[in-house]
N, CA, C and O atoms as a DFTB+ gen file, in Angstrom:
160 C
 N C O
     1  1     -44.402     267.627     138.120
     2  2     -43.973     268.071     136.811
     3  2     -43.243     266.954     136.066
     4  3     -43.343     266.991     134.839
     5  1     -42.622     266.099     136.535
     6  2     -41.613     265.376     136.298
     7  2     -42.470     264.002     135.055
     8  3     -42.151     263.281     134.109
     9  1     -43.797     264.372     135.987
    10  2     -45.266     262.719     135.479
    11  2     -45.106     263.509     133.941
    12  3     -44.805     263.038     132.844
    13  1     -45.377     264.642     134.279
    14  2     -46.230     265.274     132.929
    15  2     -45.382     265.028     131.822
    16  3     -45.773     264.380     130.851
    17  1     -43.938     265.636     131.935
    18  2     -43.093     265.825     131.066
    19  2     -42.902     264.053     130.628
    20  3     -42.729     263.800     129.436
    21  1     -42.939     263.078     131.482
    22  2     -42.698     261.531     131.408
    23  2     -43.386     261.101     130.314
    24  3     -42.956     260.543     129.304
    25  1     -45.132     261.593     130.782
    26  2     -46.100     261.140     130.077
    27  2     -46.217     261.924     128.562
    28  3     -47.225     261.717     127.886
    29  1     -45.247     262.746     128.108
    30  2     -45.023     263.214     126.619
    31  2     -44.178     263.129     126.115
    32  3     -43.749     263.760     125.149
    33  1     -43.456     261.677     127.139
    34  2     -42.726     260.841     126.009
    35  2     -41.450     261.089     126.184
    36  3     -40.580     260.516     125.528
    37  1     -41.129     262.260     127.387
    38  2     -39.337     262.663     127.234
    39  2     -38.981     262.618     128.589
    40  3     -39.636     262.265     129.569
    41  1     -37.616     263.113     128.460
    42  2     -37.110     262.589     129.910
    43  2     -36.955     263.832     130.550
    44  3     -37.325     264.819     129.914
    45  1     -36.284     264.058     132.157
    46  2     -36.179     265.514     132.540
    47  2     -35.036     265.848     131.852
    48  3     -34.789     267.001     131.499
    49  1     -34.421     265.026     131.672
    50  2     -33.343     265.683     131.387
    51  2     -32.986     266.272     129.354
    52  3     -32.278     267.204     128.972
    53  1     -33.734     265.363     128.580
    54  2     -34.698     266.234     127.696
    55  2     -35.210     267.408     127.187
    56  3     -34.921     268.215     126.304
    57  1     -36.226     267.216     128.186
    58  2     -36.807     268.526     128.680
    59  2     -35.813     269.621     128.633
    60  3     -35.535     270.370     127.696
    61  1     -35.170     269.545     130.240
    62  2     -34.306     270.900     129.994
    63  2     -33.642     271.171     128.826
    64  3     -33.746     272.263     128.266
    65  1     -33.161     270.529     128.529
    66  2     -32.158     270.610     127.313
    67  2     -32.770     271.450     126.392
    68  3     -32.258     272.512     126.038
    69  1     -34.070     270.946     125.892
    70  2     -35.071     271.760     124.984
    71  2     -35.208     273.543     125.711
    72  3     -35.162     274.481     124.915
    73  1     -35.343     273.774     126.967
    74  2     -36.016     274.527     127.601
    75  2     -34.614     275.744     127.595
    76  3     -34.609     276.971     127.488
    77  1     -33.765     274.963     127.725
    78  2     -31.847     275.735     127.700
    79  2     -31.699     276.058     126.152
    80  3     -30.666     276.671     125.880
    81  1     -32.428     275.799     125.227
    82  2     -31.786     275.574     123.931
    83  2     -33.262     277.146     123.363
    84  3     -32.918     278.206     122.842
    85  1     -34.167     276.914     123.562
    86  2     -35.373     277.923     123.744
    87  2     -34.972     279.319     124.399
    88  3     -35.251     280.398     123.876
    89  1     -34.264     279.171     125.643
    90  2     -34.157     280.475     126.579
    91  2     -33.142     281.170     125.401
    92  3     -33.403     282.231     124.834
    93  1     -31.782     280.246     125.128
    94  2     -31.107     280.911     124.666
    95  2     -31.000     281.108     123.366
    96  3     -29.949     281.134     122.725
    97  1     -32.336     281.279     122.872
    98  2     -32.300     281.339     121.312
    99  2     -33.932     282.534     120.692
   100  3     -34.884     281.905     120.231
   101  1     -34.039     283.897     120.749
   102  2     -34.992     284.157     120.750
   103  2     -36.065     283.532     119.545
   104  3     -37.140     283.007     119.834
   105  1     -35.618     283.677     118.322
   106  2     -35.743     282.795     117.415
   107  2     -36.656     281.894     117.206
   108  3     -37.580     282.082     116.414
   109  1     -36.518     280.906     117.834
   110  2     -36.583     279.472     118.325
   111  2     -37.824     279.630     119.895
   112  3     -38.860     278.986     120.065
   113  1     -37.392     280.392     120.549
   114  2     -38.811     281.200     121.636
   115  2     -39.952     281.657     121.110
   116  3     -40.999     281.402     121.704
   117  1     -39.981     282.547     119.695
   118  2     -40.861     282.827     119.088
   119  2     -41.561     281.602     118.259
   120  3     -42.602     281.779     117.627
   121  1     -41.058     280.667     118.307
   122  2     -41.553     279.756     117.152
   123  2     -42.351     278.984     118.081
   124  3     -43.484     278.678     117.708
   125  1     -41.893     278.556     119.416
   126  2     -42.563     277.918     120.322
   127  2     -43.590     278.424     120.523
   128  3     -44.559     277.681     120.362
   129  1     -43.919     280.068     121.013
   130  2     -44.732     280.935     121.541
   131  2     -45.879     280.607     120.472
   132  3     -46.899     280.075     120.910
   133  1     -45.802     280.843     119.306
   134  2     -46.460     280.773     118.230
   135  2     -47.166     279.235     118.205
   136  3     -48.362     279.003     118.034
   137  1     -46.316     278.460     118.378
   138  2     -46.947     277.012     118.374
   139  2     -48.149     276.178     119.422
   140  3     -48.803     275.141     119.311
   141  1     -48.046     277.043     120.258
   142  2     -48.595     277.466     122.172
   143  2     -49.664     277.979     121.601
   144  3     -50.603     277.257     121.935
   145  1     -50.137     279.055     120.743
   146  2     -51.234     279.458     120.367
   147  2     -52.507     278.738     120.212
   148  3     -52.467     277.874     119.336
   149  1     -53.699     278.871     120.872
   150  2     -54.430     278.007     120.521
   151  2     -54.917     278.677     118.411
   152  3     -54.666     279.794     117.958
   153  1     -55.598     277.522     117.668
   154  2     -55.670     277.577     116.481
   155  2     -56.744     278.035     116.370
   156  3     -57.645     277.306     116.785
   157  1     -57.051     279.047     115.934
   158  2     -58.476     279.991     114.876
   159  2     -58.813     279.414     113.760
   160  3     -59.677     279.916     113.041
């Protein structure tokens, strides 16, 4: 997991940060979820 997240440019520690900032924000979960969508 650690390659993947490397190879898009961010760090682990990054990462979580984004992933802590997402959990605790529904908001901000929905916007991701939405972005995750593949495009029609």
């Amino acid at each position: 997991m650690q390659q993947s997240i490397e190879e898009q440019g961010l760090t682990v520690e990054r990462y979580q940060q984004i992933m802590n900032a997402v959990q605790a924000d529904n908001e901000l979960m929905q916007k991701v979820q939405e972005s995750m969508q593949p495009q029609q």
